[in-house]
C-alpha positions in Angstrom: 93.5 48.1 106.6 92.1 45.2 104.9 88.8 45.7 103.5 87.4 42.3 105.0 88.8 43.6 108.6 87.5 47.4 107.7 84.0 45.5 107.0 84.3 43.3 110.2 84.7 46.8 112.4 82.0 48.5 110.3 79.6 46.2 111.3 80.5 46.3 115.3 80.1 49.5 114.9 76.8 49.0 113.4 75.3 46.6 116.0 76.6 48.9 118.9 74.9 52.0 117.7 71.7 49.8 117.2 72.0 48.5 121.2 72.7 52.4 121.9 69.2 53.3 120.4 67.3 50.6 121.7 68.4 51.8 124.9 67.4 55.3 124.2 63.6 54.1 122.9 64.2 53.5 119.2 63.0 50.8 117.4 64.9 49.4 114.9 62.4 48.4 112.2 65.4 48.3 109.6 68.9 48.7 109.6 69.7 51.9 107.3 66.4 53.0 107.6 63.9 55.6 108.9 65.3 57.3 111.3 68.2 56.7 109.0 71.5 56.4 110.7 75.1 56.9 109.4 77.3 55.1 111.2 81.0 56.5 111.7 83.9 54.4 113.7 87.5 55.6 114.0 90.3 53.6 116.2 91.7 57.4 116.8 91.3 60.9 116.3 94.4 61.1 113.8 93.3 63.1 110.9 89.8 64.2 112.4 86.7 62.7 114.0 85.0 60.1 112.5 81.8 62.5 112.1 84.3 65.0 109.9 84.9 61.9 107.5 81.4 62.5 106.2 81.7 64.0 103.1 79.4 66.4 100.9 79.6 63.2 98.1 78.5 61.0 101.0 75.7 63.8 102.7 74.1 63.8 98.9 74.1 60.0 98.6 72.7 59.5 101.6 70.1 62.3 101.0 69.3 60.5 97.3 68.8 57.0 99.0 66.7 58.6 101.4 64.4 60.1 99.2 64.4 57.2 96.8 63.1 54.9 100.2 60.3 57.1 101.4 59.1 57.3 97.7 59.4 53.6 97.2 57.4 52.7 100.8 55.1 55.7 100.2 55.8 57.0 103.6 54.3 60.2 104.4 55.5 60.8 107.6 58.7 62.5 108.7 62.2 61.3 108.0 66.0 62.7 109.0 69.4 61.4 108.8 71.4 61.1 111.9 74.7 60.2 112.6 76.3 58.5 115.6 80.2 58.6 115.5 82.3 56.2 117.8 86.0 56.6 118.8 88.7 56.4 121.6 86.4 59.0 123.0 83.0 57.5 123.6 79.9 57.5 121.1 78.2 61.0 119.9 74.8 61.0 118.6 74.0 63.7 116.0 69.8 63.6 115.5 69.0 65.4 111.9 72.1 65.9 111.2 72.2 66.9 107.8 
């Protein structure tokens, strides 16, 4: 797939999981942030669900940049990492997940 085209789905898949929080009482403050949410989107479930593409070299990045935020805004409240993975079958929302 064409990375510009790959991009163009990413960030569908982006804005929908966004509408989905808002209409489950999340603010969205930033995108990638605080709640932080990984974002998964497959066209089918060939080779796995789009929440199995999330790989331990992915889990530690996103663990690193999540650190790396709450230290640069000083936060001292809570934080997890969520994911919310979208296929053929619906969306699935996965609080804390890693």
């Amino acid at each position: 797939m064409p990375k510009q085209l790959n991009r163009s789905k990413g960030t569908e898949a982006e804005q929908s999981a966004a509408a989905y929080l808002e209409r489950n009482g999340y603010s969205i403050v930033e995108r990638n942030a605080l709640v932080f949410v990984e974002v998964k989107a497959k066209g089918s479930s060939l080779f796995g669900l789009p929440e199995e593409m999330i790989t331990a070299k992915k889990k530690k990045k996103l663990n690193l940049l999540t650190r790396a935020y709450i230290a640069d805004k000083k936060f001292r409240g809570q934080a997890r990492i969520d994911v919310i993975a979208m296929d053929h079958q619906g969306l699935r929302h996965y609080e804390n997940a890693f």
